[in-house]
TORDO-794445 format. One record per atom (N, C-alpha, C, CB): residue in one letter; x, z, y. Coordinates in steps of 0.2 Angstrom, whole numbers, plus 5000, padded with zeros to 4 digits. Each point is the difference from the previous one (the first is absolute). Glycine has a CB too. Layout:
BEGIN
AXZY ...
END
This chain:
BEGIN
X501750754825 X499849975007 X499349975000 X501249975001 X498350025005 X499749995000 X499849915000 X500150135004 X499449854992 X499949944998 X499849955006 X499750044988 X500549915014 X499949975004 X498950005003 X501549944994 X498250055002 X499450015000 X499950035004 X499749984992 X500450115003 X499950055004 X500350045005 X499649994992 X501049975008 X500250045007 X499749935006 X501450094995 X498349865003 X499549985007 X499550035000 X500249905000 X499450124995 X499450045000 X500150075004 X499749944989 X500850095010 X500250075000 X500349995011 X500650034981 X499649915022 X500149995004 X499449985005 X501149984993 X498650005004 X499349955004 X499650085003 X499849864989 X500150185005 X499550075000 X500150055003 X499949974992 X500950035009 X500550065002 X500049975010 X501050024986 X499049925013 X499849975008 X499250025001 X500949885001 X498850114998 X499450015000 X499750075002 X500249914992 X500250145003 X499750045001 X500550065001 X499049944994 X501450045010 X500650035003 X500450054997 X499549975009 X500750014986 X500650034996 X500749984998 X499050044996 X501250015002 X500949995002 X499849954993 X501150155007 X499349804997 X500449944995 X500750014999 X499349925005 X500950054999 X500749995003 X500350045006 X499849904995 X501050105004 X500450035004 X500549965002 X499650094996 X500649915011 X500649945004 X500650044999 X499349955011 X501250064989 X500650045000 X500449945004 X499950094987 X500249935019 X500449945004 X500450035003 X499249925001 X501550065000 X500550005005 X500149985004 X500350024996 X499550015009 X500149965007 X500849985004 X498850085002 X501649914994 X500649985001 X500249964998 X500250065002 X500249885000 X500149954996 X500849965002 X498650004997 X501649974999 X500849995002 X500049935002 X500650084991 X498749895009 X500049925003 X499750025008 X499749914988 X500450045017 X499650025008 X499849945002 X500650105004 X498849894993 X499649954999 X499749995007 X499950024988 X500249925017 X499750035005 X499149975003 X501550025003 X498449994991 X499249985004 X499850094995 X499649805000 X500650234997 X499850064999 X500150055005 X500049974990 X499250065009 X500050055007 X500150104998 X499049885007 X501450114988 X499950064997 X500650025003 X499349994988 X501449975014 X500650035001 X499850035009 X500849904989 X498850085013 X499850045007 X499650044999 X500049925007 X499850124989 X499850085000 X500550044999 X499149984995 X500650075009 X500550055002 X499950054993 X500049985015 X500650044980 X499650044994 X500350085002 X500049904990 X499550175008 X500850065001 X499850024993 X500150065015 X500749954985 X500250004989 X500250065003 X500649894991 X498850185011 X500250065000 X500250044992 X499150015013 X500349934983 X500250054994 X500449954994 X498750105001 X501349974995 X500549964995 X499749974994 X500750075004 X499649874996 X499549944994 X499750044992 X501249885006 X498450114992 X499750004993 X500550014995 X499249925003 X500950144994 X500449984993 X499749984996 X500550065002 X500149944992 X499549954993 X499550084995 X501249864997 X498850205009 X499550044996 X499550005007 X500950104990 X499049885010 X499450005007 X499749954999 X500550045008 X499949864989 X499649964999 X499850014990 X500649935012 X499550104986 X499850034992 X499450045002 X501250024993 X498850035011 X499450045002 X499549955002 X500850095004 X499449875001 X499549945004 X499749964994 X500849985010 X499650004982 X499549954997 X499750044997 X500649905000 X499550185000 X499650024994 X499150025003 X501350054993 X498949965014 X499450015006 X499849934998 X500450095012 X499849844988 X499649955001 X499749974994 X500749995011 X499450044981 X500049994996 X499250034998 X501349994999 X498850105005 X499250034999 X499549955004 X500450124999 X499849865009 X499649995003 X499749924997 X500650095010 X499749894985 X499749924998 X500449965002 X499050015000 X501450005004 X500749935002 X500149964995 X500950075007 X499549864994 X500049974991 X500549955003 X498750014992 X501449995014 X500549935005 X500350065003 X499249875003 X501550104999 X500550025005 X500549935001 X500050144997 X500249855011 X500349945000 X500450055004 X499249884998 X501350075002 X500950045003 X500149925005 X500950084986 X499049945020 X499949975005 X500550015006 X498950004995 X501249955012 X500350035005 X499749955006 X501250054993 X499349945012 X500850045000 X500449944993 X499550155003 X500849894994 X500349974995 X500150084994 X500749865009 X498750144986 X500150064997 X500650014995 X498850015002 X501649934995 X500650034998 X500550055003 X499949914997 X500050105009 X500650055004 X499750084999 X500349905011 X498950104985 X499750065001 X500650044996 X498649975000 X501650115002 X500650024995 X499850014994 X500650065007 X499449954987 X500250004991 X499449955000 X500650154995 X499649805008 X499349944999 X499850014992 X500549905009 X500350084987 X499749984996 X499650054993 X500949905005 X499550164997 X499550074996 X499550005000 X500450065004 X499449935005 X499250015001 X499749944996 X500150065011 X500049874991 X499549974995 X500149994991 X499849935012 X500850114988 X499850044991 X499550044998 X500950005000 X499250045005 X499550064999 X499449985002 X500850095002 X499049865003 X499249984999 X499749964995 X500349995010 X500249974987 X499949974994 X499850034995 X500649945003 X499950134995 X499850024995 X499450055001 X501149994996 X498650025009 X499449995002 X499249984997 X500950005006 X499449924994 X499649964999 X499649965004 X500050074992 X500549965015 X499649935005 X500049935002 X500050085004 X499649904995 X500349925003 X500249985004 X499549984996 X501450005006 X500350005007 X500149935002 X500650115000 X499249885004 X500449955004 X500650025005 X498949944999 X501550015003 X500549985004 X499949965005 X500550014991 X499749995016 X499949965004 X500850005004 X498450025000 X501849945000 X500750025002 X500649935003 X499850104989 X500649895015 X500149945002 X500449974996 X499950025010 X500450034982 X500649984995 X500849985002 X498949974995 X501250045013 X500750035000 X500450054997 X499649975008 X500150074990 X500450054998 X499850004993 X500050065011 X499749904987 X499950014991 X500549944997 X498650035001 X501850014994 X500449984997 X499849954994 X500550105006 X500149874992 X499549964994 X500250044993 X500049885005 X500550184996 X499950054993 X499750045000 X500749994997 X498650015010 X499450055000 X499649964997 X500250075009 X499649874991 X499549984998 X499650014993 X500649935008 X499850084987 X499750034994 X499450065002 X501349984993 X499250095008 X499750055004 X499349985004 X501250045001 X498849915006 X499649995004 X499349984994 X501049985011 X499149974985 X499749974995 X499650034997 X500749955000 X499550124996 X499750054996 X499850045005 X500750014989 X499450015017 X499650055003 X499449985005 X501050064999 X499249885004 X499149975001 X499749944997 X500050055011 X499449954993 X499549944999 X499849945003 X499750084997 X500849965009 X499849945004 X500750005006 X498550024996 X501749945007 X500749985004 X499849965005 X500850004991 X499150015017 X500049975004 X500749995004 X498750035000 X501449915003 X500649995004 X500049975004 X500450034995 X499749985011 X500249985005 X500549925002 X499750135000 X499949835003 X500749935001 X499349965005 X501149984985 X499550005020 X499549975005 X499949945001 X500150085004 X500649884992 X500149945002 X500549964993 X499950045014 X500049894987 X500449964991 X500649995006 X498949914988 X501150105019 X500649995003 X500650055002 X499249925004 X501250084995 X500450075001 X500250035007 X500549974989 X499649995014 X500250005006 X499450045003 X500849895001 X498850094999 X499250035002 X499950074997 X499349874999 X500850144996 X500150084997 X500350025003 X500050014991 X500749985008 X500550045004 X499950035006 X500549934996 X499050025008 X499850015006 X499650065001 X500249895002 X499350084995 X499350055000 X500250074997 X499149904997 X501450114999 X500150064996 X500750055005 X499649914986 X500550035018 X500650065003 X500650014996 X499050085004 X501049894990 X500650024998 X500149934994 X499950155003 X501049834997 X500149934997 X500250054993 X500549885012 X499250054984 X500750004992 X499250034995 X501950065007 X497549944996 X499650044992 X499749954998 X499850115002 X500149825002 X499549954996 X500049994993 X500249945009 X500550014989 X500349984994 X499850064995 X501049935005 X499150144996 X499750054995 X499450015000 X500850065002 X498949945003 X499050025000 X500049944994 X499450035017 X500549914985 X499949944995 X500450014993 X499949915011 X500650114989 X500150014992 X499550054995 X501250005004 X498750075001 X499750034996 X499249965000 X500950115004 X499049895002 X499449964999 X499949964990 X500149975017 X500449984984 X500049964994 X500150034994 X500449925007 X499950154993 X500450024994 X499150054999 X501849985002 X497750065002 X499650024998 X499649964997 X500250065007 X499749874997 X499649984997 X499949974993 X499950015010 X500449994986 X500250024995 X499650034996 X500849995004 X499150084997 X500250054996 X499250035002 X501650025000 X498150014996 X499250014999 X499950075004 X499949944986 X499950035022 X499850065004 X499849945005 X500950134997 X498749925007 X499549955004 X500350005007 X498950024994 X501349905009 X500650015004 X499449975005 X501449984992 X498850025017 X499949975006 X500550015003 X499050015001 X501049945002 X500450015005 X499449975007 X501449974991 X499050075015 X499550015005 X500449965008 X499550154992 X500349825012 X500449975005 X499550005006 X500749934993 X499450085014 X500150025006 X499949945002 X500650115000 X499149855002 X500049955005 X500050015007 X499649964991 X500950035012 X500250005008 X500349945002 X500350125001 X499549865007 X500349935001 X500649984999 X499450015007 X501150064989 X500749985000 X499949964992 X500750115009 X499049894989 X500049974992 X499349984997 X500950074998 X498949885006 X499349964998 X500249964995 X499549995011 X501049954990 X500249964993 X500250024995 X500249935005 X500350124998 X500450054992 X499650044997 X501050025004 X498250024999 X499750034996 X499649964995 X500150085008 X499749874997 X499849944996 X500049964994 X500150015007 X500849984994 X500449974994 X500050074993 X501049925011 X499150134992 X500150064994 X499049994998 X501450125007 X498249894996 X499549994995 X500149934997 X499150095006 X500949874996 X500149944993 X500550014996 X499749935004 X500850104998 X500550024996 X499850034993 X500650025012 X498950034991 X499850074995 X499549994995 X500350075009 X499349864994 X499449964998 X500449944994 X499250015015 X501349974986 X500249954994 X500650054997 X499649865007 X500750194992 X500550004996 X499550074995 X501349965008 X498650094998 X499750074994 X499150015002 X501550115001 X498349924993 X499150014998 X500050055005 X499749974986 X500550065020 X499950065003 X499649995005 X501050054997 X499050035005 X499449975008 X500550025006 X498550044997 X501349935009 X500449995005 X499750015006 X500449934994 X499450155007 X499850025006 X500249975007 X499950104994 X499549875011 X500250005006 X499650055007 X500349884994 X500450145010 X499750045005 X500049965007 X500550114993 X499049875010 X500049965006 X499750055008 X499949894990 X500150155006 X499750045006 X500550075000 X498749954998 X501550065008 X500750055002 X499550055004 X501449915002 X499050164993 X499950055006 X500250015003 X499650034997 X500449985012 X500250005007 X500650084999 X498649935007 X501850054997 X500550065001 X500050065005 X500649904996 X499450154999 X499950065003 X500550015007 X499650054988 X500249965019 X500150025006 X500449925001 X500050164998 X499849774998 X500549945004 X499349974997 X501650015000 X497649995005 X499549974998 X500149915001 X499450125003 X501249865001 X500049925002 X500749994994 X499549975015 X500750064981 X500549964997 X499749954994 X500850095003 X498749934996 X499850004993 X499749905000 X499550174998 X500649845009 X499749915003 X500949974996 X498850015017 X501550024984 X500649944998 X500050004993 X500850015011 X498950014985 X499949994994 X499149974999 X501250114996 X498349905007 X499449984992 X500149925001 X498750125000 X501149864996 X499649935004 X499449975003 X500650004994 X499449955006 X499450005004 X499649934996 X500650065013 X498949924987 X499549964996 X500349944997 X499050035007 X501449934998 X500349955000 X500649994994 X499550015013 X500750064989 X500650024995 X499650004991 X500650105011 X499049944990 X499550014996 X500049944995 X499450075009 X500249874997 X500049944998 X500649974995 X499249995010 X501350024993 X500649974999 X500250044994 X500149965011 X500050094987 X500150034992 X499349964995 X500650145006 X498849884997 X499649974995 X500049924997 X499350085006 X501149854999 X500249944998 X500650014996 X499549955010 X500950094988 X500450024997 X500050024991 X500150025014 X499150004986 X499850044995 X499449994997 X500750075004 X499249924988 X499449974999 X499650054999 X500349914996 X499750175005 X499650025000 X499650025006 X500550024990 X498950005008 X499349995007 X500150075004 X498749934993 X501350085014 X500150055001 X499650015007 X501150004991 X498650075008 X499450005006 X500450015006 X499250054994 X500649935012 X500350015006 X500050095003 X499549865002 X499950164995 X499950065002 X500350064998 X499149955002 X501550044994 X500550034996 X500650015007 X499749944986 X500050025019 X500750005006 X499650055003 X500849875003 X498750174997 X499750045005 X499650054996 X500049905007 X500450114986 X499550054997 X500350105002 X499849884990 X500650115015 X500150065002 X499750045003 X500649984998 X499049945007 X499650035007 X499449994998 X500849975011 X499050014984 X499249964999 X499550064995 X500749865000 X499050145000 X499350054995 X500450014995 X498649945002 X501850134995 X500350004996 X499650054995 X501049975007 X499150004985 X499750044995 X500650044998 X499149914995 X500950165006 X500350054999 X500150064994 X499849955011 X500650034986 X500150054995 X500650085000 X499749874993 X500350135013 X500450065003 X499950074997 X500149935010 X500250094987 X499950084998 X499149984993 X500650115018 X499249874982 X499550004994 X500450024993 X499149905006 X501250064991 X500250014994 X500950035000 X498849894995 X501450115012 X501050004999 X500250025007 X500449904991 X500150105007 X500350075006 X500849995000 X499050114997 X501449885008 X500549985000 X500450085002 X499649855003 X501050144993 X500650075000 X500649995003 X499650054990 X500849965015 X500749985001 X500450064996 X499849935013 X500850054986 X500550044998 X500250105002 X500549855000 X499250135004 X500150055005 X499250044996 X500849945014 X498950064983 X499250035000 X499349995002 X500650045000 X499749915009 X499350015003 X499849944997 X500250055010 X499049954992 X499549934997 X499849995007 X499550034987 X500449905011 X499749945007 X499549984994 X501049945010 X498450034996 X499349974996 X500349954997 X499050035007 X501449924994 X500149925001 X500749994997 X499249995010 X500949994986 X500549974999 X500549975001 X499450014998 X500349975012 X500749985004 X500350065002 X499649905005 X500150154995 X500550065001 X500150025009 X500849964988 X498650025012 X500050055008 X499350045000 X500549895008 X499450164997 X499450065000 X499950034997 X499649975002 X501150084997 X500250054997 X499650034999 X500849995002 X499050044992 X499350074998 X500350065002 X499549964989 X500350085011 X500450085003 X500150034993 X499250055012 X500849944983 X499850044994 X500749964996 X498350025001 X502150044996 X500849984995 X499850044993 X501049995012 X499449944984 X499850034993 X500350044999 X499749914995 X500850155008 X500450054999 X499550065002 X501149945003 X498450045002 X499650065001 X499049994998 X501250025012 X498949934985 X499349994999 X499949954993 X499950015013 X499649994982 X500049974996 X499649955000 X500450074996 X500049874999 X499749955001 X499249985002 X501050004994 X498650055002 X499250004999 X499850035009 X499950024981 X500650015018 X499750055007 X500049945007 X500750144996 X499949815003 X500149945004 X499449965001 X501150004996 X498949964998 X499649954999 X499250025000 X501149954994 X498650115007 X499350025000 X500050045006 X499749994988 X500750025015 X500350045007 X499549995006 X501349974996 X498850035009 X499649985007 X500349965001 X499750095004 X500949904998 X500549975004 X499749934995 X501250105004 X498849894993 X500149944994 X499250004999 X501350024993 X498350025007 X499149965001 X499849995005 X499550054992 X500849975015 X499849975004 X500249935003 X499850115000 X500649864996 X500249935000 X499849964996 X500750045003 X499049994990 X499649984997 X499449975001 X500650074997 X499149995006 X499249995004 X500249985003 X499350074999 X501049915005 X499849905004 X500149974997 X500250005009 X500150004987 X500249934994 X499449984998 X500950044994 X498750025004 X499749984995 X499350005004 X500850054989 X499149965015 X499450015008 X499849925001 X500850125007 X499649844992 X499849935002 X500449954997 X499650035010 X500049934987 X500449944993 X500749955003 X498449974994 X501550055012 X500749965004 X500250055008 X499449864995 X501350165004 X500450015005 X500049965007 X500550054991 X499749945014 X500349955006 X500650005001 X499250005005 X501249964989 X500750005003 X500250054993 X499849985018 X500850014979 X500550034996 X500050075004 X500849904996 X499150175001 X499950065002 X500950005003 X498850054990 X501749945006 X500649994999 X500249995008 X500149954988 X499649985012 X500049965006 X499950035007 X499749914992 X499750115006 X499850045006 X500450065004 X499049964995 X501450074998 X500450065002 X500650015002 X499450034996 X500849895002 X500649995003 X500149955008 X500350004985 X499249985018 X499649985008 X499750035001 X499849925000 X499850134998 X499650045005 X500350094999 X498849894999 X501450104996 X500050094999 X499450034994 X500350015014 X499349964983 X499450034999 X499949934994 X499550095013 X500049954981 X499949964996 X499449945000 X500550104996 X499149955007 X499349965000 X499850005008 X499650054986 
END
């Protein structure tokens, strides 16, 4: 595996001078229905049939030439991906460095060994230290008490853990409470997301979830750490954009999106194209070149193509 140093070095360079880094492998399905996410209002067509585990073997050995050295297993919720757990075998024995980003419903605690040895790194999902407030946000009762076990029983065990929370007006104090929560028991980091992106073809729903300054204010009296205002507005504001430069996002199905959230579908499927042919492709430099055309975007490219249709 690559040493912490040099895979910053190897990360910083690879942005820089737009080479494959990393790869997204995300599922866009997921068994919670979370309702400030706007991924469940796309419309998807599953004309083809999903990745086998000789297509994702084929995939890491394409991404091994091209310099890849990260893959994160992402969604959605990517435990549901089929022979999940094959595939991140066969990445490992690879040699890549995977992360996990996952809401830990579905992860058992006699996977945990398993999950342990195969990555580096474990994100998960929890939006509140209140249950009721999960429940809600998540669409579905009874996974709190679990998310929080596993949480506790990882952190433990020598792999680099986050846990990540969604702040919406439905859980200002409970997201609150869970960063002090996460601040006085475990040494981990505690991503916050305060800025939502708007729902595809339901542009005014997304008001009954963001918050607004005031709100803002009111989590911040809650929590000793400093936190910029301009984090409630970083989706519409001068965005520093790292979209397609060094990573490239893959759904189960083949296709690739520039982005990570998994919208703006590329025309190009890793069944009928290779990876190097992708990622240095047209489709994919000409996204590039505006990237890289001016040191700041207007507005989350993301953002824009889920409001307007278009990226830029």
């Amino acid at each position: 595996m690559i040493k912490n140093k040099l895979y910053k070095k190897y990360c910083d360079m690879s942005f820089k001078d737009c080479l494959p880094f990393s790869m997204n492998i995300v599922n866009l399905s997921c068994n919670l229905n979370c309702k400030y996410c706007f991924l469940k209002y796309i419309n998807r067509s599953k004309y083809m049939s999903k990745l086998s585990l000789t297509d994702y073997n084929d995939l890491f050995n394409q991404l091994i030439e091209s310099g890849v050295v990260q893959i994160q297993f992402t969604g959605g919720e990517p435990l549901l991906i089929d022979n999940f757990f094959d595939i991140v075998k066969s990445a490992r024995s690879k040699g890549f460095r995977l992360t996990l980003a996952t809401n830990a419903t579905l992860l058992a605690q006699q996977d945990i060994p398993f999950i342990v040895e195969m990555f580096d790194e474990i994100q998960i999902s929890l939006d509140s230290l209140n249950e009721e407030e999960c429940d809600y946000l998540w669409g579905v009762k009874g996974h709190y008490k679990h998310v929080l076990n596993i949480i506790d029983i990882l952190s433990t065990k020598n792999i680099e853990l986050k846990v990540n929370t969604v702040v919406t007006k439905y859980n200002v104090v409970g997201a609150a409470d869970l960063h002090n929560f996460i601040a006085s028991k475990y040494e981990i980091h505690h991503g916050l997301a305060f800025s939502l992106l708007p729902f595809i073809n339901k542009p005014n729903k997304i008001k009954e979830f963001q918050i607004n300054e005031q709100e803002f204010d009111l989590f911040q009296t809650y929590v000793s750490s400093k936190l910029e205002k301009k984090r409630l507005y970083s989706r519409e504001n001068k965005w520093i954009c790292g979209m397609t430069k060094n990573t490239l996002t893959m759904d189960e199905y083949g296709f690739f999106y520039p982005c990570l959230v998994g919208v703006a579908k590329l025309e190009c499927n890793i069944k009928n194209c290779s990876f190097n042919e992708i990622f240095y492709g047209d489709e994919v430099e000409n996204i590039r070149s505006k990237i890289k055309s001016v040191e700041y975007v207007q507005g989350c490219p993301m953002y824009n193509y889920i409001t307007r249709g278009e990226l830029f």
